[in-house]
C-alpha positions in Angstrom: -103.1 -76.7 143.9 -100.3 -74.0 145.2 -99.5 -71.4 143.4 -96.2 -69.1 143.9 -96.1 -65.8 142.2 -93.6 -62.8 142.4 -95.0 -59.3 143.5 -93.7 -56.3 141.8 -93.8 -53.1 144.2 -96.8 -50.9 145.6 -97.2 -47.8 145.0 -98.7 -47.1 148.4 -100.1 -49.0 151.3 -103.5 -48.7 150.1 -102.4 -50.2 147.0 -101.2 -52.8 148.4 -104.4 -53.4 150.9 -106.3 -53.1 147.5 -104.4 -56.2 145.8 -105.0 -58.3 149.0 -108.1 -57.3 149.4 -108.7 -58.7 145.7 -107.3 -61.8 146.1 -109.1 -62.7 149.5 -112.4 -61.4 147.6 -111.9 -65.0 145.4 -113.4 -67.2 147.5 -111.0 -70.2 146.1 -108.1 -69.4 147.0 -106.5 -70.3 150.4 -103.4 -69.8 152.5 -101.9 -66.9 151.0 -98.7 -66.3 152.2 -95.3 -64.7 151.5 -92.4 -66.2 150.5 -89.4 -63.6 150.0 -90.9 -61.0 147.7 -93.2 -63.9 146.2 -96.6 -65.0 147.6 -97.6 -68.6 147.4 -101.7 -69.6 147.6 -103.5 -72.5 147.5 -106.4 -72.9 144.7 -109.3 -75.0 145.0 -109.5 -76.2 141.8 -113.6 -77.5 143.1 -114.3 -74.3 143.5 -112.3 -72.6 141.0 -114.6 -71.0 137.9 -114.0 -69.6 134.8 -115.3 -66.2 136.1 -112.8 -66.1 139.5 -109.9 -67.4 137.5 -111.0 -64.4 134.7 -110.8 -62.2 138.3 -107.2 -64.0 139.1 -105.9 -63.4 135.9 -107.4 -59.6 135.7 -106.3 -58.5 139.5 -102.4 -59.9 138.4 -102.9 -58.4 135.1 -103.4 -54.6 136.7 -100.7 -55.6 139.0 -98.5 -56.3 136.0 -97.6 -60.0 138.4 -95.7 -62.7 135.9 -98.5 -64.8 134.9 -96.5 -67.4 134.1 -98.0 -69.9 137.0 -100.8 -69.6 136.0 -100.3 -71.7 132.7 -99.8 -75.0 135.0 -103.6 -75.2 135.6 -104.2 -75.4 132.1 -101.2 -77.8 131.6 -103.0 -80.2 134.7 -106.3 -79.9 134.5 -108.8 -80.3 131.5 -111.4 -78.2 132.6 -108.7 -75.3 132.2 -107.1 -75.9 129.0 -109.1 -72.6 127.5 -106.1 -71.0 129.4 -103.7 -71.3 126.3 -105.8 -70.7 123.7 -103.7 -67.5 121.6 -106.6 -64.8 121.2 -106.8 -64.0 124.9 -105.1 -61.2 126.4 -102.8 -62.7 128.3 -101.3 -65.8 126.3 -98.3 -64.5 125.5 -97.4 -63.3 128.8 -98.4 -66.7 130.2 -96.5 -68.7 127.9 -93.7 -67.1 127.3 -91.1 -68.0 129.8 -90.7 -71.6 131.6 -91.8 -72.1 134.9 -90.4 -74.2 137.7 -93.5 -76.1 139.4 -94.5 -75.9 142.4 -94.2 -78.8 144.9 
């Protein structure tokens, strides 16, 4: 499944070697590349757990990244419709705008 998300700014270039470094540390997710001042991945939803989508959502949290995307893997896939439920930390960031999918 792709994945497009917008990147705010880095503080530094380590900062930004940090985030990267985060997101190739989850094994599941492919392809990253950049897209304007977006970045667009590829998830393997086989390989995808609840523990390295809790790392997902927690490296884009500190990153304060829209996650906004994110919401489609609940919205496609069963085995992710936890995602929505209201008493974690990030629902209402998640669901409170409309996203455009990804094709």
């Amino acid at each position: 499944m792709k994945i497009n998300i917008q990147l705010k700014s880095f503080y530094s270039h380590g900062d930004e070697r940090r985030f990267f470094q985060g997101l190739n540390d989850i094994d599941c997710i492919k392809n990253i590349r950049g897209v304007g001042r977006g970045l667009m991945f590829d998830v393997n939803l086989n390989q995808l757990s609840k523990e390295k989508l809790f790392e997902l959502i927690a490296l884009l949290w500190r990153y304060q990244i829209d996650l906004a995307p994110l919401r489609i893997l609940a919205e496609r896939n069963k085995k992710f419709a936890w995602l929505s439920e209201a008493h974690y930390y990030w629902h209402d960031d998640m669901y409170s705008r409309d996203v455009k999918p990804v094709e």
